[in-house]
ZAMARGU-4260 file (C-alpha; in steps of 0.2 Angstrom, whole numbers, plus 5000, padded with zeros to 4 digits):
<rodrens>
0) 4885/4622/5346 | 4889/4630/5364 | 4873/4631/5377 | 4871/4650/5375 | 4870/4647/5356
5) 4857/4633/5359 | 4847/4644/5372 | 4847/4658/5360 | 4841/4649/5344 | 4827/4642/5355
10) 4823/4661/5363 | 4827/4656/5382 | 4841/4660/5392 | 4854/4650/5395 | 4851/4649/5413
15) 4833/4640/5410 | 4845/4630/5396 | 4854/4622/5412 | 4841/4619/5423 | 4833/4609/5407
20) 4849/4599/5406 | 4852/4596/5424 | 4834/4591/5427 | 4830/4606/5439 | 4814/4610/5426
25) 4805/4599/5418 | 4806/4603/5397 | 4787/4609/5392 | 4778/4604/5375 | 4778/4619/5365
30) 4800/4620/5370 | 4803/4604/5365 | 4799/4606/5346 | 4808/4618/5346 | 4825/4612/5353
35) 4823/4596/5345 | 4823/4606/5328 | 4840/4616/5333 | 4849/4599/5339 | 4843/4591/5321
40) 4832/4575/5330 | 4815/4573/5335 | 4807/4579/5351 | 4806/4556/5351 | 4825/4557/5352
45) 4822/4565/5371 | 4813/4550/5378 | 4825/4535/5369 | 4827/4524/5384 | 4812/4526/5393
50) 4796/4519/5394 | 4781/4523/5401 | 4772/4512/5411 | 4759/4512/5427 | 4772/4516/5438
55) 4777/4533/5427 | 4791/4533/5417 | 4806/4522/5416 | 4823/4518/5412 | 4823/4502/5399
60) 4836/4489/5399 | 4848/4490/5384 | 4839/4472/5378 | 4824/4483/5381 | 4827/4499/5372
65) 4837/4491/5359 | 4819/4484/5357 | 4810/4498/5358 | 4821/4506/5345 | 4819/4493/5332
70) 4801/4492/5336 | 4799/4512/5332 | 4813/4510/5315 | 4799/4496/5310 | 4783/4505/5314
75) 4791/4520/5306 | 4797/4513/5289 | 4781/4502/5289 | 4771/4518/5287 | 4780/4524/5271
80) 4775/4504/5262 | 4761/4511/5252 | 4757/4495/5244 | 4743/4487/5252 | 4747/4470/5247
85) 4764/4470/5251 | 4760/4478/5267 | 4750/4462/5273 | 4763/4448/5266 | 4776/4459/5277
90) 4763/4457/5291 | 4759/4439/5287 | 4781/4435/5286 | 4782/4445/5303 | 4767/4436/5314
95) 4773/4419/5307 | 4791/4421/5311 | 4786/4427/5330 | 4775/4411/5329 | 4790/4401/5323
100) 4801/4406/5336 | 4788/4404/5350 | 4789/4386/5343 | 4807/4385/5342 | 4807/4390/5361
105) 4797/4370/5365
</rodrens>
């Protein structure tokens, strides 16, 4: 898809379309939908990387967003387990692996 495509399907021009891209205006809420729908991801997809923190937003290590990535595909795919009793042996599996590796670490 070309930039003037892109800017059309979302209904600005492609001028604004650069400035977005090159950082010169920061993207607002109600565009983001929008332009995440036309690229086929989630207005999520915009901030992988990134994390915000006290300091504002920041750029993640790769151990970091490889982290927080995982940690999203987990929370995400949790969400759709409808079983209540599987969801707690998934937790109860998860919280003692983390305490077995806190072990291991001794």
């Amino acid at each position: 898809m070309t930039a003037e495509s892109l800017a059309t399907t979302i209904g600005i021009p492609a001028s604004r379309l650069a400035d977005l891209e090159e950082g010169r205006e920061r993207i607002a809420a109600n565009l983001m939908r929008p332009l995440a729908r036309a690229l086929g991801a989630v207005p999520a997809d915009f901030f992988e990387g990134f994390s915000v923190t006290a300091r504002g937003v920041v750029r993640l290590s790769s151990d970091d967003a490889r982290a927080a990535d995982e940690e999203a595909r987990l929370t995400r795919d949790f969400a759709l387990i409808r079983d209540n009793d599987a969801r707690q042996l998934i937790l109860a599996l998860v919280s003692s692996y983390a305490a077995f590796g806190e072990l291991a670490k001794v």
